[in-house]
PAKOL-209321 format. One record per residue: residue number from 1; residue in three letters; x, y, z of N, C-alpha, C in turn. Coordinates in pm, whole numbers, plus 50000, padded with zeros to 5 digits. Atoms other than C-alpha are relative to their C-alpha. Example, Ala and Ser with C-alpha at 12.3 -4.5 7.8 and 13.67 -1.06 7.14 Angstrom:
// PAKOL-209321
1,ALA,50089,49881,50000,51230,49550,50780,50090,50120,50000
2,SER,49918,49881,49994,51367,49894,50714,49923,50109,50073
***
This chain:
// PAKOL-209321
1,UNK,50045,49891,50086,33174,10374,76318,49894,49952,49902
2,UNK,50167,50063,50132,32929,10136,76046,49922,49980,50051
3,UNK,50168,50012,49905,32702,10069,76359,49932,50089,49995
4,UNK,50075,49883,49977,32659,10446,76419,49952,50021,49869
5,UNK,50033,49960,50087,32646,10505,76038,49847,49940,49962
6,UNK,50089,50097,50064,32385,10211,75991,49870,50018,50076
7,UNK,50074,49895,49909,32205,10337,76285,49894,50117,49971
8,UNK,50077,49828,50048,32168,10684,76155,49920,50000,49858
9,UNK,50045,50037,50084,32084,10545,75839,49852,49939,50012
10,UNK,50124,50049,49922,31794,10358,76022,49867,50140,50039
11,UNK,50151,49917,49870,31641,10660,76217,50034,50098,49864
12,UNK,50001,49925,50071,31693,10868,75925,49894,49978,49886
13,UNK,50108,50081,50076,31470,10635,75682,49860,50047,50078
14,UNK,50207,49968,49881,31184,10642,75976,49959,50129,50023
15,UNK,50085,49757,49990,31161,11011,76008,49980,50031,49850
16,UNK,50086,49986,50095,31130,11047,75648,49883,49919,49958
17,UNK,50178,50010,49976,30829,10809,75631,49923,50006,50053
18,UNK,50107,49904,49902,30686,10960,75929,49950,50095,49939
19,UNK,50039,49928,50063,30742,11236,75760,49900,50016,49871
20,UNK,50091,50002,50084,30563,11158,75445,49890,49991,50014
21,UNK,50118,50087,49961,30289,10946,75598,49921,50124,50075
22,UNK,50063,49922,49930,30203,11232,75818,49966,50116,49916
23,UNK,49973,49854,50136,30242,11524,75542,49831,49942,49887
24,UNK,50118,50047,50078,29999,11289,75324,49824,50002,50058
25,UNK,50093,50067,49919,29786,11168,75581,49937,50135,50074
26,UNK,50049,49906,50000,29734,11533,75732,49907,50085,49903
27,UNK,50087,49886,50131,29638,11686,75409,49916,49931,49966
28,UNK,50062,50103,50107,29449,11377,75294,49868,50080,49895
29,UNK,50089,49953,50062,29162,11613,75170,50091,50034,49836
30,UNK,49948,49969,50132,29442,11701,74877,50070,49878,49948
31,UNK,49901,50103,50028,29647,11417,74882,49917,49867,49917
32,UNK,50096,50124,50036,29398,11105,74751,49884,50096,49861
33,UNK,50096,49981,50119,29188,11113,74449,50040,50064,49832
34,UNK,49947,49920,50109,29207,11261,74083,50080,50106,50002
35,UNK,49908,49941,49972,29301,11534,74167,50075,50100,50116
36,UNK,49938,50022,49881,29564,11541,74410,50124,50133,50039
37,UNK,49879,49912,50013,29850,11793,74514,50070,49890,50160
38,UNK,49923,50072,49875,30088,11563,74769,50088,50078,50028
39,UNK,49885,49913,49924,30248,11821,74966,50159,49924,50024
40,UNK,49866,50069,49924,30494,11520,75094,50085,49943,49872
41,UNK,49884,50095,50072,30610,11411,74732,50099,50079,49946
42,UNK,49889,49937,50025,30812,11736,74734,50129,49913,50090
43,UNK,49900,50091,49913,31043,11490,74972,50043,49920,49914
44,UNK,49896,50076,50148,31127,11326,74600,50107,50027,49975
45,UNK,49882,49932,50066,31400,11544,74563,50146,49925,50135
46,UNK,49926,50049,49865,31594,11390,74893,50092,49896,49913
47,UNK,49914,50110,50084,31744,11059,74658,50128,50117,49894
48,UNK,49863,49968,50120,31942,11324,74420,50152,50064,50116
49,UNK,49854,49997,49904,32176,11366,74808,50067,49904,50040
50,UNK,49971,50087,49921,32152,11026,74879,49924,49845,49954
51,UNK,50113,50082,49961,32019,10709,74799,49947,49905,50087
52,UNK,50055,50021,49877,31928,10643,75143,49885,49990,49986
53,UNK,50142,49926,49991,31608,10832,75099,49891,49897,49920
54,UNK,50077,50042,50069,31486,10588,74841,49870,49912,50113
55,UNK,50047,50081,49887,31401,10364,75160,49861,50012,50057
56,UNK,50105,49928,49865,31201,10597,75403,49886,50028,49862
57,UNK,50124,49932,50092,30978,10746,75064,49923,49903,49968
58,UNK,50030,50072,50030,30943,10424,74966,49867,49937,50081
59,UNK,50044,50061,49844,30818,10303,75317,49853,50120,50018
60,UNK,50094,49878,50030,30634,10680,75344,49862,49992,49947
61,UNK,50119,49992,50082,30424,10654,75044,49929,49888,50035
62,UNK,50129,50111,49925,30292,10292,75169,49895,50003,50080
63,UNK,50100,49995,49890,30181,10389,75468,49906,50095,49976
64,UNK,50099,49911,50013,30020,10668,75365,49858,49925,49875
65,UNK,50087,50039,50038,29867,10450,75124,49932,49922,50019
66,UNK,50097,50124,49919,29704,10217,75331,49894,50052,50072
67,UNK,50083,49944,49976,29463,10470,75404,49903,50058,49887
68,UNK,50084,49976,50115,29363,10562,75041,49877,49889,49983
69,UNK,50104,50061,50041,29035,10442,74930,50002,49907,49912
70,UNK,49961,50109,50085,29198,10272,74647,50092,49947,50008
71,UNK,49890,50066,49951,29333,09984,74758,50189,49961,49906
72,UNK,49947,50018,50083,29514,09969,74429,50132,50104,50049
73,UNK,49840,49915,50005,29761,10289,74512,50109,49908,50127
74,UNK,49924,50080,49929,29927,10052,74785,50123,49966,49940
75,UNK,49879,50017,50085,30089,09891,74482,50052,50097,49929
76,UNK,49992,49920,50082,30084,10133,74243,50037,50171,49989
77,UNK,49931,49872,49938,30133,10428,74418,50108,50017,50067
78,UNK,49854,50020,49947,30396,10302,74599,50144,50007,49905
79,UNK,49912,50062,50085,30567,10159,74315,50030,50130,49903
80,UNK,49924,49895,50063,30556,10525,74147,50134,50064,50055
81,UNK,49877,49911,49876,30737,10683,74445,50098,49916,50010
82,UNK,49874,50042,49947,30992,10434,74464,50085,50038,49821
83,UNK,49910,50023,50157,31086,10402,74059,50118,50147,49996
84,UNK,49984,49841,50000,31061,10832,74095,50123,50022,50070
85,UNK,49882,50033,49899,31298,10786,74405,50131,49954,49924
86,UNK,49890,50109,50056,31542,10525,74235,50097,50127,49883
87,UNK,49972,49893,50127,31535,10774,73883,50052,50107,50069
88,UNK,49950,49901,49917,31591,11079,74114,50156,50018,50082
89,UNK,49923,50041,49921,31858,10930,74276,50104,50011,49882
90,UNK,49884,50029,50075,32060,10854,73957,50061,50145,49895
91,UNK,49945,49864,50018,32023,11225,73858,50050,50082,50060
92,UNK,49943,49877,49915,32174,11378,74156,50155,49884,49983
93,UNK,49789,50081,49989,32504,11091,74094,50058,50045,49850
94,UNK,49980,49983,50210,32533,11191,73687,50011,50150,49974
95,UNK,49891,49929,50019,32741,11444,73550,49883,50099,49911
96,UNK,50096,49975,50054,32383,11609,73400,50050,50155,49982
97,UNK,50015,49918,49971,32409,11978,73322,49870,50018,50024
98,UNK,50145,49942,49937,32108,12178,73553,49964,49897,50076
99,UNK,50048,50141,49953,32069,11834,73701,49893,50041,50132
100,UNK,50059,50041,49915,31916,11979,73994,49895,50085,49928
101,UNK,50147,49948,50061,31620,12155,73774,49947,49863,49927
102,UNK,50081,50137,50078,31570,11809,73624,49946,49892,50125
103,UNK,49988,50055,49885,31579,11643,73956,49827,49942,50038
104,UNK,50198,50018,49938,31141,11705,74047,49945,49916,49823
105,UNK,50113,50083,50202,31059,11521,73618,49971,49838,50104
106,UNK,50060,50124,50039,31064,11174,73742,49858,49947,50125
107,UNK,50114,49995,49924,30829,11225,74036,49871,50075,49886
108,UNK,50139,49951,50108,30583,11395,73807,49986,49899,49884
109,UNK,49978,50122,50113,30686,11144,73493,49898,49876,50078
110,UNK,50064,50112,49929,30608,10842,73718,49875,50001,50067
111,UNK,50087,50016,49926,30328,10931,73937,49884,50012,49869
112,UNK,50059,50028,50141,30147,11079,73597,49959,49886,49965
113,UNK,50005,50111,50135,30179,10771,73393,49913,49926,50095
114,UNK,50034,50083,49887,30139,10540,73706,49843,49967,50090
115,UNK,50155,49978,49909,29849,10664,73916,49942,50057,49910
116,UNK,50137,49992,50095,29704,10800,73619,49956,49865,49891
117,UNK,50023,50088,50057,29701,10466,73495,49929,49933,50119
118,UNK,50117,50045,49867,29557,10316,73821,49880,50090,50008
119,UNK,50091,49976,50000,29296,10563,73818,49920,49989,49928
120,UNK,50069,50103,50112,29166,10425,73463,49915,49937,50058
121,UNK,50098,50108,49959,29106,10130,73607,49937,50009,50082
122,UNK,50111,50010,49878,28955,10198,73934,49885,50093,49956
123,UNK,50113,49945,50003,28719,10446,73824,50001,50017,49830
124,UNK,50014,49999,50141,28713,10440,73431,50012,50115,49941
125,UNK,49989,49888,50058,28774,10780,73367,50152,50040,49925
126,UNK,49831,50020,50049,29064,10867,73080,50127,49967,50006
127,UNK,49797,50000,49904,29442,10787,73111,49999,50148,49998
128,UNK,49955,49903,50006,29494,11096,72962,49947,50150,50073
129,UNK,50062,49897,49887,29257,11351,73203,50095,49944,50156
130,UNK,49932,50047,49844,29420,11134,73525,50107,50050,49982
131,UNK,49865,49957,50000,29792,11194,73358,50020,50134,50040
132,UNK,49980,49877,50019,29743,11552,73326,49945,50082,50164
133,UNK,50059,49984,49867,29554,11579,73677,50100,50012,50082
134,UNK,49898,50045,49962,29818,11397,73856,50102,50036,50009
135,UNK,49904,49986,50058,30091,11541,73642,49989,50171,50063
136,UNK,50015,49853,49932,29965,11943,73759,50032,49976,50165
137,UNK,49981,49973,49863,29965,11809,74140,50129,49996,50033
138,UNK,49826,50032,49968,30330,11679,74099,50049,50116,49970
139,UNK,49932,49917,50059,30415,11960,73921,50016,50107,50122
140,UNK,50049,49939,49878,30285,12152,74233,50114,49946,50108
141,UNK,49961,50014,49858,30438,12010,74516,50154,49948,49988
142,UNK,49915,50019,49984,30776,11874,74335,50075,50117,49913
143,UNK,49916,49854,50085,30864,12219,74126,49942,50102,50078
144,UNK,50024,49884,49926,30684,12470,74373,50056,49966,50112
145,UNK,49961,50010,49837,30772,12295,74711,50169,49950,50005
146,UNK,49902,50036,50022,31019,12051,74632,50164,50063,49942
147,UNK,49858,49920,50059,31292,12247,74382,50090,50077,50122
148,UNK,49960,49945,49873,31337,12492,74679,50052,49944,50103
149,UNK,49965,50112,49924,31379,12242,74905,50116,49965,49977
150,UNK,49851,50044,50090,31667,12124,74714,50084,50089,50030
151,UNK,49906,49883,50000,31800,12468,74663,50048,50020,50128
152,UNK,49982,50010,49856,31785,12481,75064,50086,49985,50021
153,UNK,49904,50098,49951,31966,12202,75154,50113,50049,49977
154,UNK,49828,49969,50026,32283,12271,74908,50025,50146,50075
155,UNK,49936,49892,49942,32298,12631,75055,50013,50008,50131
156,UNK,49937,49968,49880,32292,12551,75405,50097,49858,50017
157,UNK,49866,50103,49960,32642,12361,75514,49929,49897,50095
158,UNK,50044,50094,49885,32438,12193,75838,49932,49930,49903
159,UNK,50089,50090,50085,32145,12068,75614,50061,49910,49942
160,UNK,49918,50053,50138,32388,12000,75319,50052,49868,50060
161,UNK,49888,50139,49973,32606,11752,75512,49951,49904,50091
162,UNK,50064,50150,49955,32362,11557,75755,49916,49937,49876
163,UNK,50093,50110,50087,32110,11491,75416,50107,49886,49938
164,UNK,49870,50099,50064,32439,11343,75237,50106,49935,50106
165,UNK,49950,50082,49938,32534,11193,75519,50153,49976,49992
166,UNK,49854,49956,50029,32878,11320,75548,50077,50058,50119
***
């Protein structure tokens, strides 16, 4: 039974950074640059069922960033989506009231601060125009796409119990 679990745990990681990588990598005309809307980082909300998910987003956002122009989001972009992931993760285990309306902050929090701090440096233009750039696309794709998403899952029983792996 921990083979199959570890297994499913496996192919479950790789389809969500297919998924991302392809979600990013399709849209790339929105996804890369100041300002960005990442359709795929509504898939942030996945860690508050499981922290499985931290894995595949983690993995996800790499690959997709090994196609950005700035070689810098590799680290830095990665390293938002995983923290966002990690943080995300510890609000769907915590006794939060609304927890799942708080659930899409640390993907927007992190990528904000993060990639609007990498975009400083690579192209010299404000922190605070990149934060707020950045901070509207997250807001976009992890409170318009993402929240729903969420809401989804818990209301359907099939969804609900393969994301939590149950």
């Amino acid at each position: 039974m921990k083979k199959r679990n570890t297994l499913r745990i496996l192919v479950v990681n790789a389809l969500i950074a297919a998924i991302y990588a392809v979600l990013t990598l399709g849209l790339s005309f929105l996804s890369y640059g100041q300002i960005q809307i990442r359709v795929s980082e509504a898939l942030t909300v996945l860690p508050f069922f499981s922290g499985y998910y931290v894995i595949g987003l983690t993995l996800g956002c790499f690959i997709a960033n090994i196609f950005s122009v700035m070689k810098l989001d590799m680290i830095f972009g990665t390293l938002a989506t995983f923290i966002a992931a990690c943080l995300t993760y510890f609000i769907g285990k915590s006794n939060i009231p609304f927890k799942k309306y708080i659930a899409p902050l640390p993907p927007i929090i992190s990528n904000a601060v993060i990639v609007g701090l990498e975009l400083k440096i690579a192209t010299h233009a404000p922190f605070f125009v990149n934060a707020i750039w950045v901070g509207i696309g997250e807001i976009v794709a992890c409170f318009v796409l993402g929240l729903p998403l969420l809401s989804f899952i818990e209301k359907s029983k099939i969804l609900n119990r393969f994301v939590t792996f149950k």
